[in-house]
N, C-alpha and C positions, 0 to 999 in steps of 0.2 A: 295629538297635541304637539305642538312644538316647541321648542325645549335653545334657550339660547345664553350664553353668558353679557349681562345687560350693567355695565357700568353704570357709576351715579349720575353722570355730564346726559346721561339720557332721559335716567329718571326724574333727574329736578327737573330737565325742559320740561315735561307735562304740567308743572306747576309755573314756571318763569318760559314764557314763549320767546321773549323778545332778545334771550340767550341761546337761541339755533335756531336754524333755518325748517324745524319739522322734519325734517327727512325720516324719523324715526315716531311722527305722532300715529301711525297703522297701529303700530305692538300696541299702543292704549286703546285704541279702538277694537283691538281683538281682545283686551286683556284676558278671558276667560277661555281663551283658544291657546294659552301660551305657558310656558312653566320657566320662572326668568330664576338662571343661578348666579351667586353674587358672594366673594369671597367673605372671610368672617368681616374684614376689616369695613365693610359696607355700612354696614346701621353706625356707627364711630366718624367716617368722611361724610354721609349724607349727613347727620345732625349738625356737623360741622359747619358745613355748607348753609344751611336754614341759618345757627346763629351766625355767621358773616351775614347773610342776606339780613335780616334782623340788625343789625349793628348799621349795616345803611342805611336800613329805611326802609328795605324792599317788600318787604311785611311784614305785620307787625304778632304780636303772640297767637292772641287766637287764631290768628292764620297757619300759623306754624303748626300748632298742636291740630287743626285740621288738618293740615298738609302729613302728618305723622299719623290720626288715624288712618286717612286714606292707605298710606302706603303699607300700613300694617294686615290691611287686608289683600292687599294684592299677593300674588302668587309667587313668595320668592322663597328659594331654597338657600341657606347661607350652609356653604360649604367653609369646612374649615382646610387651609391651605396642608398640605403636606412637606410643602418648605421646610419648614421648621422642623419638622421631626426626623426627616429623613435626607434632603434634599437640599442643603441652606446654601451650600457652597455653588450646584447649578444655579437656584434661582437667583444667589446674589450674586453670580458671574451673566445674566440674563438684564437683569436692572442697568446692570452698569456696562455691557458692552453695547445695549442699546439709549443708554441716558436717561432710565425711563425712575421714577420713583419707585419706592417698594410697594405703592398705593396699587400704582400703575401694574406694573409685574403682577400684583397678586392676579390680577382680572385678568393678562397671558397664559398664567401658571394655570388656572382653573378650567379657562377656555381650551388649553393644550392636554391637560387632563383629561377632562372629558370629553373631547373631540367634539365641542361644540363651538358654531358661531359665536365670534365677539362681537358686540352692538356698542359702537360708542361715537361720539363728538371729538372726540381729544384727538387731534390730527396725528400727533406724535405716536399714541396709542395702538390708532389706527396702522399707520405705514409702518410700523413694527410690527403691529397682526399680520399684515398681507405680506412682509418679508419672511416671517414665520411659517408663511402658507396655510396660516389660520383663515379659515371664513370669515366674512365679516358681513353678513347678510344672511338673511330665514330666506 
């Protein structure tokens, strides 16, 4: 099985296409080949995400509360960050000497924890992974 840390900017594309270019629509094709982990702060930024999208117009409730049972069934492990309890001062010297949110960070912090690939859209994200010498590919 394979095992990768999968930000939101990946997740909502399988629901909003015309918000990335695909590069990452394989993991939903595999989804049952795959084990996506995804800091606490995950289920609190996707919802987020649906109501912005909702307040545009981009769909409207029913779709949302689809869009949520789907994703409830998919395979995600919500790790709780260690930041906080142990480590607040690396992680928040990690945010802010790469400019990144603490949103951001948490999905570095987890992916460098567990020595797993980061999968994500966020460019910023991204070229902070690969300066980290994080994977950013299964």
């Amino acid at each position: 099985m394979l095992r990768a840390v999968i930000d939101a900017s990946v997740i909502v594309s399988w629901f909003f296409p015309d918000a990335t270019n695909g590069v990452h629509d394989s993991i939903l094709n595999n989804i049952d080949k795959i084990k996506i982990y995804v800091p606490s702060i995950f289920e609190y930024e996707f919802i987020n995400i649906l109501l912005n999208a909702e307040k545009r117009k981009r769909v409207d409730r029913p779709a949302v509360v689809e869009i949520l049972e789907i994703v409830s069934q998919y395979p995600l492990v919500v790790e709780s960050s260690t930041a906080l309890s142990r480590e607040i001062v690396k992680f928040f010297e990690m945010a802010q000497t790469h400019d990144l949110t603490a949103y951001d960070a948490a999905y570095l912090e987890l992916a460098l924890r567990l020595n797993l690939p980061l999968i994500t859209y966020d460019k910023l994200l991204l070229n902070t992974a690969k300066k980290l010498k994080i994977k950013t590919s299964m």
